[in-house]
C-alpha positions as CSV (number, residue, x, y, z in Angstrom):
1,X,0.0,0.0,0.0
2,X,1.2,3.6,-0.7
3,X,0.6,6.6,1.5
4,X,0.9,10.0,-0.4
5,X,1.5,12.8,2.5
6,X,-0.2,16.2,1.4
7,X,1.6,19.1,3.0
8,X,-1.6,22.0,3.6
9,X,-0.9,25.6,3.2
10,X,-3.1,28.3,4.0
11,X,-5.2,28.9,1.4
12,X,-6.0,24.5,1.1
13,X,-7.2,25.0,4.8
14,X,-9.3,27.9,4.4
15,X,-11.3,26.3,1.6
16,X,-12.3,23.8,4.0
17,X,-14.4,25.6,6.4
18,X,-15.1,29.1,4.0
19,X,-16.3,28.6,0.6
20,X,-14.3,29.6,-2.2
21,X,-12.6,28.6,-5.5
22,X,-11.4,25.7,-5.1
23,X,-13.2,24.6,-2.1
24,X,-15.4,21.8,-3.6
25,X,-11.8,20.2,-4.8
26,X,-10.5,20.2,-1.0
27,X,-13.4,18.6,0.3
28,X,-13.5,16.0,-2.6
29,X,-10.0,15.5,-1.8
30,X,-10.5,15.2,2.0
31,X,-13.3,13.2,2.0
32,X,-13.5,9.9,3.9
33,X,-13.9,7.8,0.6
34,X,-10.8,9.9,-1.2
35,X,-8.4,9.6,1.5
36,X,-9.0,5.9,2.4
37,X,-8.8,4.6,-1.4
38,X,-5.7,7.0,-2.1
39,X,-3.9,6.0,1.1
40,X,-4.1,10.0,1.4
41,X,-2.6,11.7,5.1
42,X,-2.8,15.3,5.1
43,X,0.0,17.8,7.1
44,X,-0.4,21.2,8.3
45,X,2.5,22.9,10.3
46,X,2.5,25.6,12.5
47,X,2.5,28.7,10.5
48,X,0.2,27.6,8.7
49,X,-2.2,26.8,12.0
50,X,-1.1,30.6,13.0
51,X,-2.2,32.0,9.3
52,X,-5.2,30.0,9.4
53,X,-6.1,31.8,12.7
54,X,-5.4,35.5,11.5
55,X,-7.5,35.0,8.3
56,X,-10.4,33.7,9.9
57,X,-10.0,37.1,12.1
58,X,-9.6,39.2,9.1
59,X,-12.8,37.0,7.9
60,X,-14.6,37.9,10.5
61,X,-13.6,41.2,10.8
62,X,-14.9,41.8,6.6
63,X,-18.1,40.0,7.3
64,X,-17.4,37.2,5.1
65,X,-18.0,34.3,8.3
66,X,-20.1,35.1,11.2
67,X,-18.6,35.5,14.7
68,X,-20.4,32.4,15.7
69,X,-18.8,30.5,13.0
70,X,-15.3,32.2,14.0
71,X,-15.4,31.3,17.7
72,X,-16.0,28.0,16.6
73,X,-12.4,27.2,15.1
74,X,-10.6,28.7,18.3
75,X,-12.5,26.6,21.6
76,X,-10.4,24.4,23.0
């Protein structure tokens, strides 16, 4: 069996929880059914966790995600 390893940036993650461009492609690609057929793992470092968290900010900030859906990504 082969396992690709996907390496995230910023803009992959972001089309996962705001719709975009490209966004129906990352959750094709993500899926359960994708991953487990492809042998897919997917990687996301730590800039990109801390980019990830000062766009959905600026997001929320522009009015393009609701605060509800912003307080979402940061509970613990």
């Amino acid at each position: 069996m082969i396992i690709r390893m996907l390496f995230f940036d910023t803009s992959v993650l972001l089309k996962m929880f705001v719709k975009e461009d490209g966004s129906n492609n990352v959750m094709w690609l993500t899926s359960p059914d994708t991953k487990i057929l492809n042998g897919l793992r997917f990687y996301i470092n730590d800039q990109v966790c801390y980019e990830f968290k000062k766009k959905i900010h600026q997001f929320e900030k522009n009015g393009k995600i609701s605060t509800k859906r912003a307080e979402r990504f940061f509970k613990s």
